[in-house]
C-alpha positions as CSV (number, residue, x, y, z in Angstrom):
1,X,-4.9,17.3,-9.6
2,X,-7.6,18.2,-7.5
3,X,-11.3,16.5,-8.3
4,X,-14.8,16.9,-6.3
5,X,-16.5,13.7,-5.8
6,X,-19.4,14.9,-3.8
7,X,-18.6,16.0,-0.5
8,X,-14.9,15.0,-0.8
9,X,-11.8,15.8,-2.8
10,X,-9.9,13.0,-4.5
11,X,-6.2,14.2,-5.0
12,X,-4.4,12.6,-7.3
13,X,-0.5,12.9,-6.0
14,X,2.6,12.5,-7.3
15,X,5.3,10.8,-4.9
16,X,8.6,9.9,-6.3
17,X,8.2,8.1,-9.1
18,X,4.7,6.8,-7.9
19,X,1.1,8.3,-7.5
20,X,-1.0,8.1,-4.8
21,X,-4.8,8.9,-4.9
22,X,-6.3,9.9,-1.5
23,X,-9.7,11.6,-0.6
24,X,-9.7,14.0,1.9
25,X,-12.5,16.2,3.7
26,X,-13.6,19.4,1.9
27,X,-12.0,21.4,5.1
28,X,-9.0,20.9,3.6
29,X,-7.9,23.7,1.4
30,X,-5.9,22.3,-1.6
31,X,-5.4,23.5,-5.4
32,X,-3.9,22.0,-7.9
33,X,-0.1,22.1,-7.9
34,X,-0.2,22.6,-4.1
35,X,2.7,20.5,-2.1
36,X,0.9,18.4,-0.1
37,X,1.9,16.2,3.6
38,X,-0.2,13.1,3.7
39,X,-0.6,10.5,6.5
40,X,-2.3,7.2,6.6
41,X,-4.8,5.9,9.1
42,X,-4.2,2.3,8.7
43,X,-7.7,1.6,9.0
44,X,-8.8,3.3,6.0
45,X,-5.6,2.0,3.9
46,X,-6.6,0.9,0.6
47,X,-3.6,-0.8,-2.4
48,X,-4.6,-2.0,-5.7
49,X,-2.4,-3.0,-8.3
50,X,-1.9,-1.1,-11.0
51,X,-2.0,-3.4,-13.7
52,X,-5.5,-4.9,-13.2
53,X,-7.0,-3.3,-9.9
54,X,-6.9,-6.2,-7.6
55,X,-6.5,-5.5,-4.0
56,X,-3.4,-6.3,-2.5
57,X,-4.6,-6.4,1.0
58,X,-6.9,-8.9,0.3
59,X,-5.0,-12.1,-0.3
């Protein structure tokens, strides 16, 4: 699913049996149902638990 958040699109992404949200630029031209390749800049890395939201890169 694709979702404006101002400037950005949040992508909600299905990988394996997991789902990944990412935002990415509105250059990027993605509709929903579109196969996607993502990469990760470590620097902007973000991982939460699913079960209550606490980071797990802050511990």
């Amino acid at each position: 699913m694709v979702e404006r958040i101002g400037r950005d699109y949040l992508l909600n992404v299905q990988v394996g049996q997991n789902k990944v949200r990412a935002i990415v630029s509105p250059d990027s031209k993605v509709n929903d149902g579109d196969d996607v390749k993502l990469s990760i800049r470590p620097g902007h890395l973000h991982l939460f638990k699913a079960s209550d939201g606490e980071s797990l890169l802050q511990r």
